[in-house]
N, C-alpha and C positions, 0 to 999 in steps of 0.2 A: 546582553541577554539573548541567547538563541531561540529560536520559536519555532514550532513548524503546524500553519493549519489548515487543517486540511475542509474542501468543499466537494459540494455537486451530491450529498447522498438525496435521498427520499425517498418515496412512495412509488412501484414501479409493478406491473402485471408479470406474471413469470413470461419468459419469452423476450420480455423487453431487457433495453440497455440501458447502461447509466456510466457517466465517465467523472472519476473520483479526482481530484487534484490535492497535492500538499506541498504548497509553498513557505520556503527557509527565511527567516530574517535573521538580523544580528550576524555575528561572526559565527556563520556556520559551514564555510569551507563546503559550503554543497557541492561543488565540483569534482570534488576530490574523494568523497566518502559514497560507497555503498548505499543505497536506500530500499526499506522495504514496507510492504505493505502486509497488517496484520488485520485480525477479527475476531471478534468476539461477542460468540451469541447465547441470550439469556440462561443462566442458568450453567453455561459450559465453560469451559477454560479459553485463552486466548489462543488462536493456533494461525501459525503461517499460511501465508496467501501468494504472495510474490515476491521480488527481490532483484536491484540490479545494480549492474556495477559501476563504479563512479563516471565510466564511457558510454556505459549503455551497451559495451561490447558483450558482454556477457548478463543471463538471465534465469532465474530458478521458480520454479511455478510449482504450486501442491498440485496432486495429482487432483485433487477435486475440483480444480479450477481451468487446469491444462487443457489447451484449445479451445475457453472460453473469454479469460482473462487474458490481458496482455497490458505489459508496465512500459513503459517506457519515461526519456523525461529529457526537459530542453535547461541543461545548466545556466544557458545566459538569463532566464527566466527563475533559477532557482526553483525549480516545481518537480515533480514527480508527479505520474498521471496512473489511472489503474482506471484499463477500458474494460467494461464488464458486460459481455454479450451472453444470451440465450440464459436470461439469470432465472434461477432458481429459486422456492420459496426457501430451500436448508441455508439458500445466501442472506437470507436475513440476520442480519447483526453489527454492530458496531465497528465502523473500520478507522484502525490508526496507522498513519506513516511511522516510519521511525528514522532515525538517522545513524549507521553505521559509524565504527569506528575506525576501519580499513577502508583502502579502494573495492575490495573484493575477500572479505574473510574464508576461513577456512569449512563454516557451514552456515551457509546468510541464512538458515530455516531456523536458526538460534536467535532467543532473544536474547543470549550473552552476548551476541554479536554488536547489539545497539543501546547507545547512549543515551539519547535523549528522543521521546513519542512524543504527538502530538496528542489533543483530547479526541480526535476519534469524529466521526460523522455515522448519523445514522441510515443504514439501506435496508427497506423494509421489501419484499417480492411478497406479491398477494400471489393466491393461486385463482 
């Protein structure tokens, strides 16, 4: 059974940081597959956040996040990290990993692209 869950959300002043983690169990070939990080805040639809490729070589950020976020992730540890600086209160909402199906698909901003999410953590930014 594959799993991915993810930590480190809370309660955080706008201005502040918080750094997300989502760790694989089971046969999930984390190595090898694309990972991204999505969101979803009350009332709104789920919309991309970041994304990167099963090397790390390559990375895709919304533009609402772009030079605030930054993903990255250490395979021997199975983890994905999503560093969140100078956060905002609109960054309030529900954040989930996902696990891709490719090394690197043809638009990681797609949740057609991913197989299996985790339940999500919550990042609340007060103003």
């Amino acid at each position: 059974q594959v799993q991915y869950v993810e930590s480190g959300g809370g309660l955080v002043q706008a201005g502040g940081s918080l750094r997300l983690s989502c760790t694989a169990s089971g046969r999930s070939f984390f190595g090898t597959i694309q990972m991204g990080w999505f969101r979803q805040a009350p009332e709104k639809e789920r919309e991309f956040v970041a994304a990167i490729s099963w090397s790390g070589s390559s990375t895709d950020y919304a533009d609402s996040v772009k030079g605030r976020f930054t993903i990255n992730r250490n395979n021997a540890k199975n983890t994905v990290y999503l560093e969140m600086n100078s956060l905002k209160p609109d960054d309030t909402a529900v954040y989930s990993c996902a696990a891709g199906r490719t090394g690197w698909g043809l638009d990681p901003r797609s949740e057609a692209e991913y197989d299996y999410w985790g339940q999500g953590t919550q990042v609340t930014v007060s103003s």
